[in-house]
C-alpha positions, 0 to 999 in steps of 0.5 A: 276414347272418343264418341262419334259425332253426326252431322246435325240437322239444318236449323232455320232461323228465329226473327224473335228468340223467346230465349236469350240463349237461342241468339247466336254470340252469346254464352252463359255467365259463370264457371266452365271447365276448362282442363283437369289440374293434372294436364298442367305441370308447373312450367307448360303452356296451353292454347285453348280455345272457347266461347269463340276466343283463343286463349292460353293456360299456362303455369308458373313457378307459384303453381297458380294456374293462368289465363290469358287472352291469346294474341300478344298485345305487341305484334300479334304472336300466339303466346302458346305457339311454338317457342312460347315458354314460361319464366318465373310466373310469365309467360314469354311470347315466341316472337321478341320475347316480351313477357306477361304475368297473371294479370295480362301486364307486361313485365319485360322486354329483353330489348327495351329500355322502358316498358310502354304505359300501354303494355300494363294490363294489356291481355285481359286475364280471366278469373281462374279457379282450381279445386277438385282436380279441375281448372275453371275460368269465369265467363261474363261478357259484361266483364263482371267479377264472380258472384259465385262459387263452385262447391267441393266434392268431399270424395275427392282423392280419398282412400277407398274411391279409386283413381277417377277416369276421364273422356272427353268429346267434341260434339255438336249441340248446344248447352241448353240440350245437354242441361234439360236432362236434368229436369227430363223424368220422361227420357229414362226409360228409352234412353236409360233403361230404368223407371223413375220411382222418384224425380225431384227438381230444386230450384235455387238461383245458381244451383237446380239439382234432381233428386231421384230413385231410378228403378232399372231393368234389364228388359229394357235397352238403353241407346247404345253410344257409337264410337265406344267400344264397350257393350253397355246392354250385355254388360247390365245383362251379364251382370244380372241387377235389377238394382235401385239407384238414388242420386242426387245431381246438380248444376252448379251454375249453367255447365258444371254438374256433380252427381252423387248416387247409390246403387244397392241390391243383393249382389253388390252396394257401392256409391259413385260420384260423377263430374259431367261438364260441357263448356262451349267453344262456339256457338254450335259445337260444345267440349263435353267431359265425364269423369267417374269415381266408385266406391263400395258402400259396404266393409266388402271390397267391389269386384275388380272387373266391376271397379273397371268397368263402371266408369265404362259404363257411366260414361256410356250412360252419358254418350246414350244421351248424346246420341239423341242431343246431335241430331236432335231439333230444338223446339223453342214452344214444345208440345209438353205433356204432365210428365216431363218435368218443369221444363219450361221452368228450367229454361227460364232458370238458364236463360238468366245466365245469358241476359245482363246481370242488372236482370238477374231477379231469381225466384225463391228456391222451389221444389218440383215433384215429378209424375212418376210410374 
């Protein structure tokens, strides 16, 4: 499945970016997600290309997953290209056969004697983490280590949740759109169909989660996602549910998100868990990814049709969203009204990923009460 995407909208130049996230070239320090664990078996390789770099993913025998910058030190070859292979826990380059392990060092060469000096850590090797079912690489263009983690999500695989369904997308915009969402009480009426009857934010340094009771209803149209095939409007009408749903959603970090919430009414209860990320692969275009899991919050099991079919539905409360950031215009100094939520606060917590590290001074953690209906 696959959401459409739009030309976006010419954007002129700033000589004096009030944000270092407005300057081209440059990207968030911290985790992004890179592939699901269950794209890569023991034995296969991956191009992938993110943040403007090629680079390739494979898996060895050990089950560690690895990556690597793309382009063989030696002569050039990409090392995901046809006829690259994994050996014990290399990587063989399809071109003379020379081999590389975790750490971006030559191992052998099938036709030498002695090993360059040169050839020892002679790709650079990214910092991978894997949990949750996700393969997570650490960007930081000062080549800094991790001064982070991203946490577990609890359900994950457990009886009862189901099998999580995935979509991914391309689609041209930039993180800082996709991630004021976050703090954004005012958008949910006319994008999502319900009223905010509580909206929270909280500020720590690597986190800023929204905490948030959502009245819908189904009076109100949420912005249907093009290129999905499902109906999200009838299906809330045909459903019938007023429902109350509370939720808490974080950014772990300036790309990750888990969003844990609860939906009750009459008819049904249940508890989800969603997993959105958006990782960029260059400067105008970024891969977005949601990923859903649902469970029933009661001893009655949820209606199959409905265990089908919210995943659909999440996933195109998420493409409502994009509908708007594709062909949207950033505003650097926008216009804001008492309602909207910290949004200048929200880009001053982003804008420390993309500056030096040595300028990493955070605020105390806070806690931002909306206006609500």
């Amino acid at each position: 499945m696959r959401l459409s995407r739009t030309q976006q909208p010419r954007r002129t130049a700033m000589s004096e970016p009030r944000y270092a996230f407005e300057e081209k070239g440059r990207f968030a320090r911290g985790w992004h997600i890179v592939a699901l664990s269950q794209e890569l078996a023991k034995g296969d390789v991956k191009a992938l290309h993110y943040f403007n770099e090629d680079l390739v993913l494979f898996r060895g025998d050990s089950g560690e997953a690895v990556i690597l910058d793309a382009y063989c030190p030696h002569l050039g070859a990409h090392l995901a290209g046809t006829g690259s292979r994994v050996v014990g826990d290399t990587i063989r380059c399809p071109f003379h056969g020379w081999q590389f392990d975790c750490s971006g060092s030559c191992t052998a060469i099938p036709y030498a004697n002695k090993i360059p000096d040169r050839a020892r850590n002679a790709l650079k090797s990214w910092p991978v983490v894997e949990k949750n079912g996700f393969i997570a690489l650490w960007y930081d263009s000062e080549a800094g280590a991790p001064n982070w983690q991203l946490p577990d999500i609890p359900e994950w695989n457990l009886p009862g949740w189901g099998d999580w369904r995935f979509n991914r997308t391309v689609i041209r915009s930039h993180g800082r759109e996709i991630i004021e969402n976050i703090v954004d009480a005012g958008h949910f009426p006319s994008v999502h169909g319900g009223y905010p009857l509580q909206f929270d934010n909280i500020f720590t340094p690597y986190s800023v989660s929204q905490e948030s009771r959502i009245q819908s209803d189904i009076e109100l149209d949420m912005i249907q996602p093009r290129g999905i095939d499902f109906d999200i409007n009838a299906a809330r009408r045909e459903r019938g549910l007023d429902a109350e749903g509370w939720g808490v959603a974080t950014y772990h970090g300036p790309s990750v998100m888990y969003y844990y919430t609860t939906s009750k009414s009459p008819e049904m209860s249940y508890a989800s868990w969603w997993l959105n990320y958006h990782t960029p692969l260059n400067d105008d275009e970024v891969e977005l990814t949601s990923g859903v899991i649902v469970a029933s919050l009661t001893d009655e099991p949820l209606p199959q049709d409905f265990v089908d079919s919210y995943p659909l539905s999440a996933i195109a409360a998420f493409g409502s969203d994009v509908e708007v950031w594709e062909t949207k215009k950033y505003r650097s100094d926008p216009i804001l009204c008492d309602g909207d939520g910290p949004i200048n606060k929200l880009r001053k917590w982003y804008d420390r990923f993309y500056r030096p590290r040595a300028e990493e001074a955070w605020d105390e953690p806070e806690r931002v009460i909306s206006s609500v209906r």
